[in-house]
C-alpha positions, -999 to +999 in steps of 0.1 A: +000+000+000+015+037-011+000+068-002-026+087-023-029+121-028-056+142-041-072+177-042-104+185-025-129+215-034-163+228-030-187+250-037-172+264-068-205+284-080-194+288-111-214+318-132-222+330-098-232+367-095-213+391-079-239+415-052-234+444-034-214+461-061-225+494-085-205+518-106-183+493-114-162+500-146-160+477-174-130+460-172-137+453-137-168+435-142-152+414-169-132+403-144-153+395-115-173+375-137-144+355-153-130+351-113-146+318-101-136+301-138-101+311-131-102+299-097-113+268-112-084+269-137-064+273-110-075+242-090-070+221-123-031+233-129-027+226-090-040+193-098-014+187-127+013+204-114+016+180-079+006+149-099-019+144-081-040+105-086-071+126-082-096+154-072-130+156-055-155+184-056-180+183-029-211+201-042-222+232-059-203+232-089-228+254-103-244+283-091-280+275-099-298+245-108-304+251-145-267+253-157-261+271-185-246+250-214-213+281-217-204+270-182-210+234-188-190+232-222-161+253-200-160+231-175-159+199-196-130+216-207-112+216-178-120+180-173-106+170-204-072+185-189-070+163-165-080+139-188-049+142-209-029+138-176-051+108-168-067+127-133-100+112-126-124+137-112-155+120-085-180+143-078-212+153-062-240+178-066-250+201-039-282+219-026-272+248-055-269+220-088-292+191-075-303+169-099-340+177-102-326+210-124-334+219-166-306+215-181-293+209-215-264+177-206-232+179-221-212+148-218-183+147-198-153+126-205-151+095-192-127+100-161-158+122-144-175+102-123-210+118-105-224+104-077-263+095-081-294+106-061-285+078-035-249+072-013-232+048-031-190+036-038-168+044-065-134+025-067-100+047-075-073+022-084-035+031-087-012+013-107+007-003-082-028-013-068-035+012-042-068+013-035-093+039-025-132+037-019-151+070-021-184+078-009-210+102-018-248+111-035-257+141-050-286+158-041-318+148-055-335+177-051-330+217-037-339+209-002-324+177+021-333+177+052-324+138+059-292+132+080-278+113+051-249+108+067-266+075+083-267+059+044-225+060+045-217+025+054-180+015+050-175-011+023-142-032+031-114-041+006-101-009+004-066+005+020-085+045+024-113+057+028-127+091+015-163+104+022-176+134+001-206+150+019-226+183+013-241+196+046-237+215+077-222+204+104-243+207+136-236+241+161-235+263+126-267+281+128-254+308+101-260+282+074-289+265+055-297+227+083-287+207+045-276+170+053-269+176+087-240+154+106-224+156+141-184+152+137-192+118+161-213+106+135-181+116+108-157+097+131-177+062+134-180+058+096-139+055+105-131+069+073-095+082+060-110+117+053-140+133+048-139+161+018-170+187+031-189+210+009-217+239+021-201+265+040-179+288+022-153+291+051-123+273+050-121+254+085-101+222+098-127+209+116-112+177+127-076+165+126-084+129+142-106+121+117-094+141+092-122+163+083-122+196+065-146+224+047-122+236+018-142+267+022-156+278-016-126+288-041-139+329-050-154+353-028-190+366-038-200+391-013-181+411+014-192+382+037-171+358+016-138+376+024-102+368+022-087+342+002-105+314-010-089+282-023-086+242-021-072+216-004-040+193-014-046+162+006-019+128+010-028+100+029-001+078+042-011+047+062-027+063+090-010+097+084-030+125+065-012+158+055-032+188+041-022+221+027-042+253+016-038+265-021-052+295-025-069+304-056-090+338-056-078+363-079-099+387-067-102+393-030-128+409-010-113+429+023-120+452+048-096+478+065-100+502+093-083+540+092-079+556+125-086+594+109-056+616+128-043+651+121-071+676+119-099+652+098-092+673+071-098+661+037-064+661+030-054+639+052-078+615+053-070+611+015-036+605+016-044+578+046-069+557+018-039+562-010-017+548+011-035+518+021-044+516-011-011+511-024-002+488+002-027+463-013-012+470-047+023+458-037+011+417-036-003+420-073-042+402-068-070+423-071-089+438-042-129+442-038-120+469-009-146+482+018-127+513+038-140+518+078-133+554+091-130+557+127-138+590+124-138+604+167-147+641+166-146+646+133-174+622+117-200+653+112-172+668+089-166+638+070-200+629+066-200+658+042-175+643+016-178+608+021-198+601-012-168+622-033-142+610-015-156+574-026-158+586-065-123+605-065-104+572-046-126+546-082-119+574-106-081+571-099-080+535-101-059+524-133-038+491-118-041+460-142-044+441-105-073+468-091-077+478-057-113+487-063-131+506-028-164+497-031-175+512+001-164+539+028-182+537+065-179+561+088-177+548+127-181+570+156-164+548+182-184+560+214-170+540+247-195+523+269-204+540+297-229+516+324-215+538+355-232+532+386-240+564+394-265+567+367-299+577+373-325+548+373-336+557+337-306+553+323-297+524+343-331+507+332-325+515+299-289+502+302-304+466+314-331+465+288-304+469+263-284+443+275-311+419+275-323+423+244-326+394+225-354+402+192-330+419+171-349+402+136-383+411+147-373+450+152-356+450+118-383+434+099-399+462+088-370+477+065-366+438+053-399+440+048-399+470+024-403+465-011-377+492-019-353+490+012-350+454+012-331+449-021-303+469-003-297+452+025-281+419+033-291+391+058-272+399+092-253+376+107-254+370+148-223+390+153-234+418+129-265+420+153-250+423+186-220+454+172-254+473+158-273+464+195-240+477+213-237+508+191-276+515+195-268+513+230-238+538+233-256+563+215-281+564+244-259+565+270-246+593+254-277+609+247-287+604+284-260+608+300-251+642+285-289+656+291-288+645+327 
């Protein structure tokens, strides 16, 4: 028995659509749409360059569930590549690219192998006559409730064992409940490794099984940030070794700018430039949101903000563009819960701290048929910053009346 050694991905989303974005010039939207198929072409010259015996993808290969035959005729492809270097490629839809989709099929060459609607094996044999079960279904349908991890039954006469599964691993309430699994149930299938798809971050989840979320391999919102990529996996008897290969050429970031000096607009300018050109020196591209702690002097820069915005696009030139999308202005205000506060403020203080219904008080704007199609889906840690900024701008109020 040798060691094998493979690349795993997820959650490519090819065709995907970029949001949050407007204004953008030309060239730059060219390139955000070309991103995730170069992040793909990425993962396949990985795949060539370390020799490897061959790759997974764990679900979502495409971005919706009636693929479009450009992106299927690309990403064949890329599959005859590896093809050529005699890669197979085993593979399962997700919850984006089930199977119940309308789709025009192009065929695939014959070292793709999909997984069906149901868990079943697939066989990888190396020359020397390694051997490798891998286990897997695609998604029937959009929604999948099931724990389908109970349908994984190890099938002996194998020397590894690789599970591919699409689904949320329980304790992760940021995500869609897809497939769900436990990492106890993961480690009593007593598989090699188990390739995860569904959640966008890149995490190690286990090391003892050895159980990972390659995270997807291009940013698609400012949620998605920092760099995306795959994993290069080799399993070695009982040994596993993984690495991160990144593989987003554009890169969604966010910076903060303690304003100094005066606030002047001046300043402040040269401060983005210079961050700006910072980012420029590593040569990827930059999807770039700027956060102004702005102190004393955010009512003065709440003036410009818009035109400072314009004038830091309108000088962006840079083949690899640092592209600020967005400028926020924060008015760090300390909390203040003295106890020699009145008992109005101190009651108010205690409500605040208790407050727990942070959906229900939003849901009118999400309810808006105009204000909703600007705002994105908060996360649990986006609520509780905008509950403890609500809440030092009424100590302030309060405090200062008093």
């Amino acid at each position: 028995m040798s060691s094998v050694k493979f690349i795993h991905a997820a959650d490519l989303h090819l065709d995907s659509p970029y949001t949050g974005l407007k204004d953008l010039p030309s060239r730059i939207v060219k390139e955000l749409r070309e991103s995730p198929f170069k992040a793909f072409q990425k993962i396949i010259h990985e795949a060539i360059f370390h020799q490897v015996d061959f790759i997974v993808l764990s679900g979502d290969l495409f971005d919706g569930e009636n693929r479009s035959l450009r992106t299927q005729v690309r990403f064949r492809t890329e599959m005859e590549k590896l093809r050529q270097h005699q890669i197979p490629a085993y593979i399962i839809h997700g919850n984006h690219d089930h199977l119940s989709g309308t789709w025009i099929t192009v065929e695939l060459p014959e070292n793709v192998h999909i997984f069906s609607g149901q868990t079943e094996v697939k066989l990888f044999e190396k020359a020397d006559g390694t051997s490798v079960h891998l286990y897997g279904f695609s998604y029937p349908r959009r929604h999948v409730k099931e724990r389908m991890i109970e349908t994984y039954m190890k099938a002996e006469g194998a020397d590894y064992h690789i599970g591919l599964l699409h689904g949320n691993l329980e304790g992760n309430a940021e995500h869609s409940p897809y497939s769900p699994f436990s990492l106890k149930e993961l480690a009593d299938k007593d598989f090699d490794y188990w390739a995860l798809g569904h959640i966008h971050k890149h995490q190690v989840v286990s090391e003892d099984p050895l159980v990972i979320y390659s995270g997807n391999i291009q940013g698609r919102n400012r949620k998605e940030s920092g760099e995306k990529g795959c994993m290069l996996i080799e399993l070695d008897g009982d040994l596993g070794r993984h690495s991160f290969i990144g593989t987003s050429g554009v890169i969604w970031h966010s910076e903060t700018i303690q304003v100094t000096a005066d606030g002047g607009f001046d300043a402040i300018f040269k401060q983005c430039q210079e961050l700006i050109e910072q980012k420029c020196l590593d040569g990827r591209s930059y999807l770039l949101e700027l956060k102004l702690d702005a102190g004393a002097y955010a009512g003065e820069i709440a003036e410009y903000l818009d035109e400072l915005t314009r004038i830091l696009q309108e000088e962006e030139q840079a083949e690899a563009f640092v592209w600020v999308y967005k400028i926020k202005l924060i008015q760090t205000i300390p909390m203040i819960r003295s106890s020699k506060v009145s008992p109005f403020v101190a009651e108010i203080s205690e409500l605040a701290s208790e407050f727990e219904d942070t959906e229900a008080a939003s849901a009118a704007l999400y309810h808006h048929p105009i204000a909703r199609r600007f705002l994105d889906s908060m996360e649990p840690k986006e609520q509780k910053s905008l509950l403890d900024e609500a809440e030092r701008w009424l100590l302030k109020v309060f405090e200062t009346n008093e």
